[in-house]
Structure formats: C-alpha cells, structure tokens
PQR file of N, CA, C, O and H, with PARSE charges and radii, in Angstrom:
ATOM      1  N   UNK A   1     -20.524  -2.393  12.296 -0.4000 1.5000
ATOM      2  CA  UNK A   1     -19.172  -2.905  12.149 -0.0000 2.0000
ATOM      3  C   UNK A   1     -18.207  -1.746  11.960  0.5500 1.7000
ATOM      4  O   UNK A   1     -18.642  -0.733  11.413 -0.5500 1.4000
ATOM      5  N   UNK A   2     -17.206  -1.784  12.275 -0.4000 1.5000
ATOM      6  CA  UNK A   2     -15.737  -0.769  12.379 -0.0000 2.0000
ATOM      7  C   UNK A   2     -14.828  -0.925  11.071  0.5500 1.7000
ATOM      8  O   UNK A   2     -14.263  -1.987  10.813 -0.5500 1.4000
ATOM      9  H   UNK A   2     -16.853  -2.607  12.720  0.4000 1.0000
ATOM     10  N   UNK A   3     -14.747   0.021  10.402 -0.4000 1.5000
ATOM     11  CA  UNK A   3     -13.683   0.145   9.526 -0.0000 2.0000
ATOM     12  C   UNK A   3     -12.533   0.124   9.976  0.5500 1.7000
ATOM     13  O   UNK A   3     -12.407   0.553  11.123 -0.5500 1.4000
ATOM     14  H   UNK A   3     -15.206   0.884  10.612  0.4000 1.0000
ATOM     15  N   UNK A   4     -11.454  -0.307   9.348 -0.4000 1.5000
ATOM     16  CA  UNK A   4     -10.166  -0.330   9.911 -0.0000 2.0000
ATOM     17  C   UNK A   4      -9.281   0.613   8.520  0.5500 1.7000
ATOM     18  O   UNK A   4      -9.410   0.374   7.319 -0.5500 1.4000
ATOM     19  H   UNK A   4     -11.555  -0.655   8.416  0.4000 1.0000
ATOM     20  N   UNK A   5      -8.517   1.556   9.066 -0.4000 1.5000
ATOM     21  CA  UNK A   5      -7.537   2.318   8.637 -0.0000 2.0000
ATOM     22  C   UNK A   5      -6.285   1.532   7.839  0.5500 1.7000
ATOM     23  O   UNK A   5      -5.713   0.727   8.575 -0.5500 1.4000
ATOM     24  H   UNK A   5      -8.413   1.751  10.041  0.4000 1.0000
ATOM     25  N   UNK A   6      -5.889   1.590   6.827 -0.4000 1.5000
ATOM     26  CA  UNK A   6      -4.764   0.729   6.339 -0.0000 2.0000
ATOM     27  C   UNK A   6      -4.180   1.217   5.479  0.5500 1.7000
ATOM     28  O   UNK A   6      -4.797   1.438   4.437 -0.5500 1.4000
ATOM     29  H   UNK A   6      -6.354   2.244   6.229  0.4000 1.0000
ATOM     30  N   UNK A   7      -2.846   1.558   5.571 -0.4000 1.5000
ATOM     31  CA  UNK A   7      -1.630   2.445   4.818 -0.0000 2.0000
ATOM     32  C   UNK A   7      -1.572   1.611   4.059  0.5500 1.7000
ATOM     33  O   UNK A   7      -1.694   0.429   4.380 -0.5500 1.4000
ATOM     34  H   UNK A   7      -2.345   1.380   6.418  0.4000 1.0000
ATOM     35  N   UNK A   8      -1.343   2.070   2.688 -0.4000 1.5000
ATOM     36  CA  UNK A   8      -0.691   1.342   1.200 -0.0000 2.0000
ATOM     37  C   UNK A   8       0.681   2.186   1.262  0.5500 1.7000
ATOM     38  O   UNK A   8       0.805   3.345   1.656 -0.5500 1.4000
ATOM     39  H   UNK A   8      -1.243   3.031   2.428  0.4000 1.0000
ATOM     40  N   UNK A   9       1.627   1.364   0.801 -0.4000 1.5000
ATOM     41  CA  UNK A   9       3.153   1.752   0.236 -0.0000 2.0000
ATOM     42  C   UNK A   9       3.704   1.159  -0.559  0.5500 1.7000
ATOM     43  O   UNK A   9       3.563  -0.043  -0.780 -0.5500 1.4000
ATOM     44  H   UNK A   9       1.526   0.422   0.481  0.4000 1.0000
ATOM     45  N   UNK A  10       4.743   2.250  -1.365 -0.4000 1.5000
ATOM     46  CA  UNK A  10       4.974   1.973  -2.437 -0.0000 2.0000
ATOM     47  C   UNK A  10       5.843   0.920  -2.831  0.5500 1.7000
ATOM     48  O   UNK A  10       6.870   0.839  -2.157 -0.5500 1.4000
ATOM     49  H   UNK A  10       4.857   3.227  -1.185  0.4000 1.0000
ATOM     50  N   UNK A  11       5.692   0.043  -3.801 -0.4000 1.5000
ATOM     51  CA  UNK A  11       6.926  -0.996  -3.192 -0.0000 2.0000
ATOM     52  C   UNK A  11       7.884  -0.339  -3.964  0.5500 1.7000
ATOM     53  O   UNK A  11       8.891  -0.938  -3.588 -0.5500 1.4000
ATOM     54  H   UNK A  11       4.857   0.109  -4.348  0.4000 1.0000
ATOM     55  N   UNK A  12       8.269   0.480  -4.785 -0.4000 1.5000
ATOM     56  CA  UNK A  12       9.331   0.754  -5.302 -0.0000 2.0000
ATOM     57  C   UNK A  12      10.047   2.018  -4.518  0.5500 1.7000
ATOM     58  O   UNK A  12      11.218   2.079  -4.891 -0.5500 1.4000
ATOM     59  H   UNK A  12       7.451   0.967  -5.090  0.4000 1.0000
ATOM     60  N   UNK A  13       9.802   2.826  -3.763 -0.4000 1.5000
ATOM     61  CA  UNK A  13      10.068   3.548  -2.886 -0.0000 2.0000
ATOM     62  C   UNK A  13      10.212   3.288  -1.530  0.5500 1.7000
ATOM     63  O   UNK A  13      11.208   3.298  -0.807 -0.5500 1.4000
ATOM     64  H   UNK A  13       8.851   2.777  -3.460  0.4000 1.0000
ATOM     65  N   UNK A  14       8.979   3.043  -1.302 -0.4000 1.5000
ATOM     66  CA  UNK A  14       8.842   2.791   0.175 -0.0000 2.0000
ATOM     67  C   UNK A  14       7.605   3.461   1.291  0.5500 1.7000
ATOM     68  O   UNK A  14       7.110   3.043   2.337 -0.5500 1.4000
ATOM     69  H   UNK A  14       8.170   3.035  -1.890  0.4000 1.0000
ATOM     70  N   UNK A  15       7.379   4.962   0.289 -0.4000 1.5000
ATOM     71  CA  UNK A  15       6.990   5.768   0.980 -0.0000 2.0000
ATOM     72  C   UNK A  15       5.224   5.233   0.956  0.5500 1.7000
ATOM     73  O   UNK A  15       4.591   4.579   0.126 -0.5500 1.4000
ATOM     74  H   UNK A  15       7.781   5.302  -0.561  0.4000 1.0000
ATOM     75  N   UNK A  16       4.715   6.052   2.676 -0.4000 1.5000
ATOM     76  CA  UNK A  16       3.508   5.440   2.705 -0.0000 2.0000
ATOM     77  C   UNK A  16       2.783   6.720   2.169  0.5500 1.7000
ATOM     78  O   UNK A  16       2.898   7.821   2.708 -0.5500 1.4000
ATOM     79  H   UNK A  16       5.229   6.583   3.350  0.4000 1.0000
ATOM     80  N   UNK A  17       1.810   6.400   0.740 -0.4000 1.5000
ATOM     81  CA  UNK A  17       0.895   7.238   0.136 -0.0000 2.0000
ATOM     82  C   UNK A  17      -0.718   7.784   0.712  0.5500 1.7000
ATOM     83  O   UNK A  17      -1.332   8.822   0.959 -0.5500 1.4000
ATOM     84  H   UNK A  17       1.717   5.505   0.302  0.4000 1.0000
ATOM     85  N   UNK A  18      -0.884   6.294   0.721 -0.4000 1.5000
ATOM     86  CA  UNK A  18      -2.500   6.530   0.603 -0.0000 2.0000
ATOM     87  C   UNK A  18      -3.224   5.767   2.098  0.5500 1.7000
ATOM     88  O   UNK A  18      -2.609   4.919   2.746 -0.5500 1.4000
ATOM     89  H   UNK A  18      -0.385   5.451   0.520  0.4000 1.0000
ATOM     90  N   UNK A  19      -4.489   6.212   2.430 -0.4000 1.5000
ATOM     91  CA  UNK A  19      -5.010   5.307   3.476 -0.0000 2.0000
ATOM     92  C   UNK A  19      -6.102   4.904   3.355  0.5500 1.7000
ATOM     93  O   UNK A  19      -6.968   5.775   3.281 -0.5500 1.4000
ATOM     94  H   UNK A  19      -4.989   6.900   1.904  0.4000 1.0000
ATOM     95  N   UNK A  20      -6.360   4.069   3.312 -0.4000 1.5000
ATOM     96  CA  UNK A  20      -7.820   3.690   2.732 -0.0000 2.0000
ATOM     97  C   UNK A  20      -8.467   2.773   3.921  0.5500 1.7000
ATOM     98  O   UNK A  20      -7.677   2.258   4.712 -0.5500 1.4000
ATOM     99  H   UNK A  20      -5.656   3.361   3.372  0.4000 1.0000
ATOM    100  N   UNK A  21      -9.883   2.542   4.086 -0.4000 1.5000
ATOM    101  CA  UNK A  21     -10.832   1.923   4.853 -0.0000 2.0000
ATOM    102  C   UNK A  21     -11.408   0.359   4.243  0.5500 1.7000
ATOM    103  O   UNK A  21     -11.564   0.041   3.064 -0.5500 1.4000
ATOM    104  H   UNK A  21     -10.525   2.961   3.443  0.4000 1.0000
ATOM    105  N   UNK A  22     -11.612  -0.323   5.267 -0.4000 1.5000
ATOM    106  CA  UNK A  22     -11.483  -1.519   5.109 -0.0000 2.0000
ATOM    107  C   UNK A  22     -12.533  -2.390   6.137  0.5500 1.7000
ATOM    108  O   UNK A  22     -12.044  -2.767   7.202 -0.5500 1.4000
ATOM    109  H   UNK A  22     -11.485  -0.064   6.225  0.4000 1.0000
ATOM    110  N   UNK A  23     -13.385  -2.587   5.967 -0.4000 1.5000
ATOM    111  CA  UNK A  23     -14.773  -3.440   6.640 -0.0000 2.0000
ATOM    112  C   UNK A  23     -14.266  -4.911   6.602  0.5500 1.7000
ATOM    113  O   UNK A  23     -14.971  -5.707   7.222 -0.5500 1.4000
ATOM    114  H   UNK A  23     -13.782  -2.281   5.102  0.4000 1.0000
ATOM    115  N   UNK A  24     -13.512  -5.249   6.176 -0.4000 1.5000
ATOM    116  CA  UNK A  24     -13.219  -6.784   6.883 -0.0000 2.0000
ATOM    117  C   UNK A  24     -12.322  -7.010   7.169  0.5500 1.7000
ATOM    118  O   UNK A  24     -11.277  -6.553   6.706 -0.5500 1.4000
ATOM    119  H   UNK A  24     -12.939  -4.602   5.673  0.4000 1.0000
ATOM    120  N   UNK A  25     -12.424  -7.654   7.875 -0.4000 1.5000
ATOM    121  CA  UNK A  25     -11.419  -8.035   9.034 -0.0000 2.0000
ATOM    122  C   UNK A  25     -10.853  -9.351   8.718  0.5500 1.7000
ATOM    123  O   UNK A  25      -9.736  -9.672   9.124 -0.5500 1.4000
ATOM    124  H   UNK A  25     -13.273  -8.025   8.251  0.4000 1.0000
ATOM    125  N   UNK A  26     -11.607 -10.142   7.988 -0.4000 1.5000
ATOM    126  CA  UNK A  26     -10.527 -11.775   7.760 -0.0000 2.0000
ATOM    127  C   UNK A  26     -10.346 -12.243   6.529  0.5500 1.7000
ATOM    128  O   UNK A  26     -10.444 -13.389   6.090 -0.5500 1.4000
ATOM    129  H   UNK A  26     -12.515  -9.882   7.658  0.4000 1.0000
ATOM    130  N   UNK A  27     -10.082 -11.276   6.039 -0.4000 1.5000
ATOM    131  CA  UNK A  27      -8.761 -11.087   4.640 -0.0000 2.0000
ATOM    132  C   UNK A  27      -7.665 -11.764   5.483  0.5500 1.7000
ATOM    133  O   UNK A  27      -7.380 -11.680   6.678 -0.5500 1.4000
ATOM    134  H   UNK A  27     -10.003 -10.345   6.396  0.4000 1.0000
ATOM    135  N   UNK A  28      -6.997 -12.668   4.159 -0.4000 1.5000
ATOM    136  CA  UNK A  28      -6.254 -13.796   4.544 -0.0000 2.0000
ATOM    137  C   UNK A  28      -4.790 -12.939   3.996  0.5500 1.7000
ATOM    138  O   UNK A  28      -3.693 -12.994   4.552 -0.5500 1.4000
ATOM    139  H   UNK A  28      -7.229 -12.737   3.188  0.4000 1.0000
ATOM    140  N   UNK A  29      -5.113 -12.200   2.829 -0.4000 1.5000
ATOM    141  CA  UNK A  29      -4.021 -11.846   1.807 -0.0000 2.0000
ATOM    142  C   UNK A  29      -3.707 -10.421   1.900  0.5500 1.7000
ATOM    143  O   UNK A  29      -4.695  -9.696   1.784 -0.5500 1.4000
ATOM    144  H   UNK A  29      -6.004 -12.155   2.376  0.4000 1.0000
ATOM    145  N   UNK A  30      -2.786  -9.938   2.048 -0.4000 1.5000
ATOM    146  CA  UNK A  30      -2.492  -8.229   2.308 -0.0000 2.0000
ATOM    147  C   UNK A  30      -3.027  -7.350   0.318  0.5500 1.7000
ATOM    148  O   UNK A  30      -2.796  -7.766  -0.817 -0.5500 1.4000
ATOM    149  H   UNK A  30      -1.984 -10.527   2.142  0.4000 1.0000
ATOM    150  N   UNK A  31      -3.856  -5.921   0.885 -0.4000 1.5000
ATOM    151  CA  UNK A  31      -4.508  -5.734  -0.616 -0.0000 2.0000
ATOM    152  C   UNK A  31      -3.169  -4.695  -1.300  0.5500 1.7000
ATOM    153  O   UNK A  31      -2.302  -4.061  -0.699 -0.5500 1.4000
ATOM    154  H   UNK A  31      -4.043  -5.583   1.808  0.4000 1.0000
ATOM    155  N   UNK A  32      -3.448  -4.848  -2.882 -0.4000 1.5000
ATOM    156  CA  UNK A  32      -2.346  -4.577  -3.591 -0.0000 2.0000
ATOM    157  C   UNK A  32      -3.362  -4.087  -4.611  0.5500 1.7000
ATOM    158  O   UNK A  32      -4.459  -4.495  -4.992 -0.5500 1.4000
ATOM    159  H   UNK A  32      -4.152  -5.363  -3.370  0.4000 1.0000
ATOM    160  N   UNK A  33      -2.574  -3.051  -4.908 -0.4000 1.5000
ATOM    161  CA  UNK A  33      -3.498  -2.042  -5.612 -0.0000 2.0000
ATOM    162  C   UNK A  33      -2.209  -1.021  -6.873  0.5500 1.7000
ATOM    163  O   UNK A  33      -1.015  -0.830  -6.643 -0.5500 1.4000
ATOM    164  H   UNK A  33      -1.683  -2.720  -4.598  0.4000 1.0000
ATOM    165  N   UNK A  34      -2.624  -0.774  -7.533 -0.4000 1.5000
ATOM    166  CA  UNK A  34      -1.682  -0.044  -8.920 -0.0000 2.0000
ATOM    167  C   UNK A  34      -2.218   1.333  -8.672  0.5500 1.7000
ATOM    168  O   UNK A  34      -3.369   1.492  -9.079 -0.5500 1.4000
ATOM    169  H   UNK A  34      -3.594  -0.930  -7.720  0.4000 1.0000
ATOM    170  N   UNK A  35      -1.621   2.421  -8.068 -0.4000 1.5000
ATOM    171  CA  UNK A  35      -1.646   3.731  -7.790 -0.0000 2.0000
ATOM    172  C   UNK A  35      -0.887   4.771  -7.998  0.5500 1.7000
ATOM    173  O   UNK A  35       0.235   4.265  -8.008 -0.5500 1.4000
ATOM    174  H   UNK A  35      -0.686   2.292  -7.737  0.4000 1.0000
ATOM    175  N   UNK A  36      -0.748   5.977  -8.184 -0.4000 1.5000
ATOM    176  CA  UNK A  36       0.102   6.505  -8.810 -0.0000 2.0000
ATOM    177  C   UNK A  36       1.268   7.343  -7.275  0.5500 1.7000
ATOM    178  O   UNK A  36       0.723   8.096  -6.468 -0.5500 1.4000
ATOM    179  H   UNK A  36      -1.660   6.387  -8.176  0.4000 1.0000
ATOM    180  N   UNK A  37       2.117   7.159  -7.214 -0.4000 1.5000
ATOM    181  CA  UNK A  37       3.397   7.581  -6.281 -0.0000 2.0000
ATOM    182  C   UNK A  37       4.079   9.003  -7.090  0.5500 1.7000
ATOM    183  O   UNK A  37       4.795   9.041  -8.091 -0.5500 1.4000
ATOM    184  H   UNK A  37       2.560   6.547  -7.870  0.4000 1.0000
ATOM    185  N   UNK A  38       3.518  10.194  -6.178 -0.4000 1.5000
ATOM    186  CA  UNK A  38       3.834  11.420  -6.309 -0.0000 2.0000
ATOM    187  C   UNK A  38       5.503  11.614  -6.197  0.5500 1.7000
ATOM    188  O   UNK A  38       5.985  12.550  -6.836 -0.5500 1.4000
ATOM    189  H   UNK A  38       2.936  10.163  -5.365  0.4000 1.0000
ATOM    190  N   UNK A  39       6.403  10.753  -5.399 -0.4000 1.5000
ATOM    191  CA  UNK A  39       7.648  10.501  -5.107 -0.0000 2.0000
ATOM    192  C   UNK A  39       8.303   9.772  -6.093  0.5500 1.7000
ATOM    193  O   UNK A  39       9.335  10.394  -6.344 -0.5500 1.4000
ATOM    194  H   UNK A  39       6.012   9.993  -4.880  0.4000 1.0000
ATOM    195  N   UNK A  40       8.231   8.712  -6.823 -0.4000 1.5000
ATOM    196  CA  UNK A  40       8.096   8.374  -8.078 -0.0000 2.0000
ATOM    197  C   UNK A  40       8.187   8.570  -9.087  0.5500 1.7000
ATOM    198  O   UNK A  40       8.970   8.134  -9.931 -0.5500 1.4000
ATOM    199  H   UNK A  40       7.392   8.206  -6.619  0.4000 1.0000
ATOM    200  N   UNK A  41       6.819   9.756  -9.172 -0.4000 1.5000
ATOM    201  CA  UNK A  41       5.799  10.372 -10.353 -0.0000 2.0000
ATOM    202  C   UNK A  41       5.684   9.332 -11.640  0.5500 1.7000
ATOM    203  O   UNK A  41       5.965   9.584 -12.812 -0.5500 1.4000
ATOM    204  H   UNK A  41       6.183  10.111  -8.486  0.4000 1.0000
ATOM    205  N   UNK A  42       5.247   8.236 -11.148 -0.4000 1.5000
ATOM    206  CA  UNK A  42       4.862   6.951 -12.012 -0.0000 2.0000
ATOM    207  C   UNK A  42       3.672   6.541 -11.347  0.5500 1.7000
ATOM    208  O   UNK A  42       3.145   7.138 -10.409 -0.5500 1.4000
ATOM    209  H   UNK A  42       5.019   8.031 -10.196  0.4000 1.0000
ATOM    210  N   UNK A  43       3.204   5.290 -11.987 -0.4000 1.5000
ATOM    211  CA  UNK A  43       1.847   4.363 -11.545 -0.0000 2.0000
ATOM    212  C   UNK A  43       2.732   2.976 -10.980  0.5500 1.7000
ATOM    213  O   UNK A  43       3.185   2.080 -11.692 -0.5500 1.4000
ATOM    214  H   UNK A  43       3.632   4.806 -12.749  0.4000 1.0000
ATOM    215  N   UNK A  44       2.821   3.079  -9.605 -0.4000 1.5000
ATOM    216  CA  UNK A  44       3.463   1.710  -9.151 -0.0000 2.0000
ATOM    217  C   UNK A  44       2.724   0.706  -8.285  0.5500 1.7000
ATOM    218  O   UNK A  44       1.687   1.059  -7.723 -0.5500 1.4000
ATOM    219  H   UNK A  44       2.453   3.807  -9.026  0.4000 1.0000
ATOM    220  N   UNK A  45       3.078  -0.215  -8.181 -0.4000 1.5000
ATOM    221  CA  UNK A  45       2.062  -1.446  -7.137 -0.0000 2.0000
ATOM    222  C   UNK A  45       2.174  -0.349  -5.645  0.5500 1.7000
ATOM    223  O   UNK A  45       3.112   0.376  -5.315 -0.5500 1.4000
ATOM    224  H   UNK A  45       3.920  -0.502  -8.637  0.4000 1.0000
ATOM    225  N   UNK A  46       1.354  -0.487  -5.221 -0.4000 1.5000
ATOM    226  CA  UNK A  46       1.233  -0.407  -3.468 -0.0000 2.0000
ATOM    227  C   UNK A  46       1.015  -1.134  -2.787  0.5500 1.7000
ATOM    228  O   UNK A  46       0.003  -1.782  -3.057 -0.5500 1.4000
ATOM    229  H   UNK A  46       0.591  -1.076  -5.489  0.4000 1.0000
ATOM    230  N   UNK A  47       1.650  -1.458  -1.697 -0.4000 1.5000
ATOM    231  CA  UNK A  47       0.594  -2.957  -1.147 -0.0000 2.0000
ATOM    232  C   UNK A  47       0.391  -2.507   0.295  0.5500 1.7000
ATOM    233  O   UNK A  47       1.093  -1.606   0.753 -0.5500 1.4000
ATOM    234  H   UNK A  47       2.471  -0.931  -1.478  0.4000 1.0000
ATOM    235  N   UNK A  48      -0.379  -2.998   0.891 -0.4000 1.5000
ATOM    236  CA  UNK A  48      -0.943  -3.044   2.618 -0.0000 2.0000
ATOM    237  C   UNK A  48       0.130  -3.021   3.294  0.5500 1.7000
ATOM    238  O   UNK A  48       1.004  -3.764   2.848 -0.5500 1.4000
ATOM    239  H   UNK A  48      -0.950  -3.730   0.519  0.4000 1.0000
ATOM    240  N   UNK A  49       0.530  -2.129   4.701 -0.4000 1.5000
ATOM    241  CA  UNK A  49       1.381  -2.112   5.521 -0.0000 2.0000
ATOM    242  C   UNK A  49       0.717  -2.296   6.857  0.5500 1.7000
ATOM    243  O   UNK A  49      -0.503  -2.264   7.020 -0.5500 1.4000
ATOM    244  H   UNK A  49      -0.180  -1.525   5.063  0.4000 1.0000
ATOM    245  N   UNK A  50       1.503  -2.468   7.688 -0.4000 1.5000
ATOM    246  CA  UNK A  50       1.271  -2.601   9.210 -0.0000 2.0000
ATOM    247  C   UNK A  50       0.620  -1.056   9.839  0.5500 1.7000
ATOM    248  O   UNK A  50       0.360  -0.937  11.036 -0.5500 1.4000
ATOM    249  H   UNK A  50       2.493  -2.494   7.556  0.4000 1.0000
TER
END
C-alpha cells in the first residue's frame, strides 16, 4: 500500500509546517494535531491541507 504525503498548517498563521505520511486513504475527517509553529513560536492546532 502507498503512503500519501499531507501538509499540516497552522490555523493561526497559515503557514504550511510539517508533512507527515499517511496509509489510509478513507479517513472521512481531515487530521488535527497540536504542534509547535516556529512562525508563531507557540504550540498551535495544525490541521490537514490540500
């Protein structure tokens, strides 16, 4: 099976941080994750982008 590539961004900025890998494919819900934003320099939500 194929991993798929998927940008997290920050929702309080905007900017795209991190990229992380992802083995499934029929996730209904975009993933949201508490990470720290170097642009920021806080711990803010990130969530899944296009």
């Amino acid at each position: 099976m194929r991993q798929n590539k998927i940008a997290l961004a920050c929702t309080k900025c905007g900017s795209r941080n991190y990229t992380v890998k992802s083995g499934s494919k029929y996730r209904t819900e975009r993933l949201e994750v508490k990470k720290y934003c170097k642009h920021c320099n806080e711990h803010t939500l990130h969530k899944e982008t296009k």
